[in-house]
N, C-alpha and C positions, 0 to 999 in steps of 0.2 A: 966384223968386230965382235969379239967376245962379250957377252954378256954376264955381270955379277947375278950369282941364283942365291934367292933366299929360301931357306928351312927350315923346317922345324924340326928340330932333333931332340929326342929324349934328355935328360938329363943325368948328368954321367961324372963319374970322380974329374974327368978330363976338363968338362967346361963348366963345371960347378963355381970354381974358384972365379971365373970370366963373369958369369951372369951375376954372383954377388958384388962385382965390380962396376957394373953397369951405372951411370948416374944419370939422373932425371935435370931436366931447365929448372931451373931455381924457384921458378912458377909453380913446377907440378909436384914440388916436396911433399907438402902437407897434403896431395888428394889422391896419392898411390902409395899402398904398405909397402915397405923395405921388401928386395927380392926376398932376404933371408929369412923374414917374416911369410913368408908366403911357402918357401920352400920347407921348413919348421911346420907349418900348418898341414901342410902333403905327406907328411910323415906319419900323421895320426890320424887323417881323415883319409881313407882309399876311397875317396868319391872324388878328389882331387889328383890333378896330374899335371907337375911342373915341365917344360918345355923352355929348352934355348935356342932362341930365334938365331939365325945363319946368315950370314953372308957370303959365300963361299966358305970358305974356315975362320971367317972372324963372328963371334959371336958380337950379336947390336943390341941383344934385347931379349925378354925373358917375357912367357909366359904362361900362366895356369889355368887350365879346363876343371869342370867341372861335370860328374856325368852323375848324376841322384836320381838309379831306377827307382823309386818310390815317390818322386814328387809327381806333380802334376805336369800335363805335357809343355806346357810354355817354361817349366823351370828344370827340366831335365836335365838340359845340356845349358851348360853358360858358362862366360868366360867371368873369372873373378878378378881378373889379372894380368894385366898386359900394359909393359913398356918398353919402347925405343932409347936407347944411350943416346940424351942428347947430341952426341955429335953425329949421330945418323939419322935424325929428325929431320923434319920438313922436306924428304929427300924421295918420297914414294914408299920405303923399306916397307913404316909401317902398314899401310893400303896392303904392301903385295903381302905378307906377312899374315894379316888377320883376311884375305882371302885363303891362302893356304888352312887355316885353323879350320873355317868354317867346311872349306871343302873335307876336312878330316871327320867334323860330325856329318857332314851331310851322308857319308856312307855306311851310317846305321839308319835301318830301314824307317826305329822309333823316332828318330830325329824328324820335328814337323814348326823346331821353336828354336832360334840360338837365343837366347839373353845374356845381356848384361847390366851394368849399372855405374852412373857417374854421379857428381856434382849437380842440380837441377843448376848452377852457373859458371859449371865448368862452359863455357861457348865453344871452346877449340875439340875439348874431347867431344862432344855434341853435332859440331857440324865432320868431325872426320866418321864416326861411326854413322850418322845420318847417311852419310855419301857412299858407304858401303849397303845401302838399304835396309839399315836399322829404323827402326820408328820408335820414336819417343812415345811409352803407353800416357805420362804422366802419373802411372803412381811409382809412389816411395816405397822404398825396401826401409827395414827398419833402419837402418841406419843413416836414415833422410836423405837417400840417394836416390834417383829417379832411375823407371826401370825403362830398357831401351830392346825392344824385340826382334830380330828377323825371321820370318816366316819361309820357311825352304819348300 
């Protein structure tokens, strides 16, 4: 039986118009920046780097790394940005999806920290990057969003 592979593919005139398409559950409007909003921000920060999640050739989902050789080593590498198109939610995508990401930093040798950061009540985004063996540090990033580590 064939298997759907998921990917992470640069971002390109071809699936630009796809990942601004992308829509979030009605729940997770207000706690993730518009793809556009993120893609706009990549344009002026090169420490940023937008990314279209794959399904074989359908794009499900969007999104953006962050590589700051000048921060400290836990804030190096972090992901600021990452969603599934609801209708490919709750389906595994995301899981295989933010493995692939991680395995993309882990092959910088500087790479000893992925970070991110949610809602401290967001509970779904919480318990799914938990379960990839993210650890909740408990502090806040300024933007009163709790910060969430994995250690490679």
């Amino acid at each position: 039986m064939f298997m759907a592979q998921i990917s992470i593919q640069e971002l390109t005139v071809k699936n630009l118009y796809k990942c601004l398409n992308k829509k979030l559950a009605e729940d997770q409007i207000n706690r993730v920046a518009p793809n556009v909003y993120s893609i706009a921000e990549s344009k002026v920060d090169p420490n940023f780097t937008p990314y279209a999640i794959h399904l074989d050739e359908e794009v499900i989902g969007f999104v953006m790394t962050e590589n700051d050789p000048n921060e400290i080593k836990e804030r190096k590498y972090w992901i600021p940005r990452f969603m599934i198109d609801v209708s490919y939610q709750r389906k595994g995508y995301g899981k295989e999806a933010m493995r692939h990401i991680i395995d993309m930093f882990k092959k910088n040798d500087d790479c000893h920290y992925i970070g991110l950061s949610t809602e401290p009540d967001n509970d779904s985004a919480l318990q799914f990057y938990e379960s990839l063996g993210f650890v909740n540090t408990g502090e806040l990033l300024e933007e009163s969003e709790v910060i969430l580590l994995l250690k490679v």
